[in-house]
Residue, then its C-alpha position, 0 to 999 in steps of 0.5 A: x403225393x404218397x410222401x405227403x399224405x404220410x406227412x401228415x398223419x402225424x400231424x393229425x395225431x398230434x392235432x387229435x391228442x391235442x384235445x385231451x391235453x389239460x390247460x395249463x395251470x399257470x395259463x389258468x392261474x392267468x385267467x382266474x380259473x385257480x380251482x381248474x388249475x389246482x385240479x390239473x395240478x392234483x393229477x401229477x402231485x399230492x393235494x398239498x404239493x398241488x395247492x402249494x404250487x398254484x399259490x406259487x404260481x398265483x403269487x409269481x403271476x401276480x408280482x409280474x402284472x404288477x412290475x408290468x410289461x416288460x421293455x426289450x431292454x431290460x433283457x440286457x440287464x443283470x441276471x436276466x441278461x445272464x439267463x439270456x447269455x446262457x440261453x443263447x449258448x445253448x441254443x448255439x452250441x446245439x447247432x454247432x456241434x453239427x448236427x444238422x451237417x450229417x443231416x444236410x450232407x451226411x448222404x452227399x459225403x458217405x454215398x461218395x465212401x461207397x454207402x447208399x445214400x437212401x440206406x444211409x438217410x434211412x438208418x440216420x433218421x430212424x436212430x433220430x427218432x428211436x433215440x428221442x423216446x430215451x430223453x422223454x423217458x429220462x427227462x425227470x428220471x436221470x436229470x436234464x444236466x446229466x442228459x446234456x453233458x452224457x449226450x456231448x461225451x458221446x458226440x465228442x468221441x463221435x468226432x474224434x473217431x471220424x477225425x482221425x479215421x477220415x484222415x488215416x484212411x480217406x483219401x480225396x478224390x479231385x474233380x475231373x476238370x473236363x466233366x463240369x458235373x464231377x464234384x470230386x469224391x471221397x476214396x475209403x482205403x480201408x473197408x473196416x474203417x468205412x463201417x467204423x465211420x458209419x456207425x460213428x455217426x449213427x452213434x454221433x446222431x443216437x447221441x444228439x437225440x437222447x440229450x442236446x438234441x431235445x433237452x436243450x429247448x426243455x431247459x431253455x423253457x425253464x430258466x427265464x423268470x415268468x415276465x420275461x419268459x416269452x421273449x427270451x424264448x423268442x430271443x433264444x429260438x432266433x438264437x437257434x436259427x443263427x447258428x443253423x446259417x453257418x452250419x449250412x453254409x460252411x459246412x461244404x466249404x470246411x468239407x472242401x478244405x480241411x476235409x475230414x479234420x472238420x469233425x475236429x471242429x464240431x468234437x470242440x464244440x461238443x467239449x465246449x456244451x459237455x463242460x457248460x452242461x457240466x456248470x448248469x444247475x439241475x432242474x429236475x423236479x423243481x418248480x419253475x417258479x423256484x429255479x431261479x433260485x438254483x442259479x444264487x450260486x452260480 
C-alpha cells in the first residue's frame, strides 16, 4: 500500500500541472479560436514569428479538411507510406537495442555475478530518471538527430564492452538436475570485470535515457503530415509494442544459449539506429508544418 500511494503522487503532480498548460495552438486553430492560439504562440516566439506560424498552422488545417478524412489505405502509399516506414524503424529499433532486457532481466542476471539485485535495480533506475532531464534540456539545444545518433555510440560501446568482458571473464554455471528450483548461475572469474560490466550497463541505460529513449517519440510526433498524424501515431506506438514482444521473449532464451555474446546482438542493433540517426534530417526549431519539406532531399 505504501508502494502504491508513492505511486501516485506524481501522477498527481502531473494532473495538477496539467491545469496550467495552454491549449494547443493548432488545437485552437481547429476550433476557431485563432486569437487564443497567436497569444499562446506569442509566449514562446516574436509577434511575427507567432502571427506567421498560426497562418501556417491555419492554412495547413484547412488544406487537410478540405482533402477530408483520411482511409488506412493511403498510409501505404508514397511518401507517407515512407514517413510511416521510417516511424516504424525508429520505434523498433528503440526496443531492440535492449533496453528493456536490463530492465525486465537486468537484476535476475547481475544478482547471479554476485550484485544486489535491489542495489542493482535501485542505481538502474535512478541513472534512468536522472538521465532523462539532459534530453529535455538538450532537445532544442543540441538537436534531436545528434541526441539520437550520440545516444546509440554510447549504447553500442556499451554492448561491445559487456560482449567481450562477459566472454573472457563469465563462466556459466549449469543447473544442478536434482534441485527442480536451481536455474543455473553465472560465475564472475575476475572482480575488476564485474565492476566494469555493471557500470556498462549503467552507462548503457545513461545512454538510452538522454537520446533514443525519449527523443524517439519526440521525432515520431513530428515527421508525419497533420492529416495523417494521428494514425501513423497510432501505427508507429503499435510499432513499439511489437518490438518489446521478442525482447521479453528471447531475451532469456539468447541468455541461455549464446550467453553473454547477446550484447552482440543489441550492440548491432545500436549501430544499425546510430547509422539511421546519422541519415534523418534535423528538426530542431522547425515548425511542424515545414518539416516535411526537410525530407525533399532524402
Amino acid at each position: 500500500r505504501v508502494v502504491m500511494a508513492i505511486i501516485c503522487l506524481p501522477a498527481a503532480l502531473l494532473l495538477a500541472g496539467m491545469a496550467f498548460l495552454p491549449r494547443s495552438p493548432r488545437w485552437l486553430v481547429q476550433q476557431g479560436r485563432r486569437p487564443e492560439a497567436v497569444a499562446v504562440l506569442r509566449s514562446i516566439r516574436s509577434e511575427a514569428e507567432a502571427v506567421a506560424e498560426e497562418q501556417e498552422i491555419s492554412q495547413e488545417i484547412e488544406r487537410s479538411r478540405q482533402e477530408g478524412e483520411p482511409t488506412w489505405l493511403e498510409l501505404c502509399r508514397g511518401r507517407v507510406a515512407r514517413l510511416l516506414a521510417l516511424g516504424i524503424a525508429l520505434q523498433l529499433l528503440q526496443q531492440l537495442v535492449g533496453m528493456n532486457a536490463f530492465m525486465y532481466f537486468g537484476p535476475k542476471i547481475f544478482s547471479s555475478i554476485g550484485f544486489s539485485k535491489n542495489l542493482f535495480t535501485t542505481i538502474t533506475n535512478l541513472v534512468n530518471f536522472l538521465a532523462t532531464f539532459p534530453a529535455v534540456l538538450l532537445a532544442d539545444r543540441a538537436g534531436r538527430r545528434r541526441l539520437m545518433l550520440w545516444s546509440n555510440v554510447g549504447m553500442a560501446a556499451s554492448c561491445l564492452l559487456m560482449g567481450v568482458l562477459g566472454a573472457l571473464y563469465v563462466d556459466h554455471i549449469p543447473p544442478n538436475p536434482n534441485d527442480a528450483n536451481d536455474e543455473g548461475r553465472w560465475e564472475v572469474t575476475n572482480r575488476c570485470a564485474g565492476w566494469a560490466i555493471a557500470i556498462s550497463v549503467f552507462f548503457f541505460v545513461f545512454s538510452f535515457a538522454f537520446g533514443f529513449g525519449p527523443i524517439v517519440w519526440v521525432y515520431c510526433a513530428e515527421i508525419f503530415p497533420l492529416r495523417y498524424r494521428a494514425r501513423c501515431l497510432g501505427v508507429t506506438t503499435v510499432a513499439n509494442w511489437l518490438g518489446n514482444f521478442p525482447i521479453a521473449q528471447f531475451t532469456p532464451v539468447l541468455m541461455a544459449s549464446v550467453r553473454f555474446n547477446t550484447f552482440f546482438i543489441f550492440g548491432v542493433f545500436c549501430i544499425i539506429g546510430g547509422l539511421l540517426s546519422a541519415w534523418l534530417p534535423e528538426t530542431k526549431e522547425v515548425p511542424l508544418e515545414s518539416i516535411q519539406k526537410l525530407f525533399d532531399q532524402k
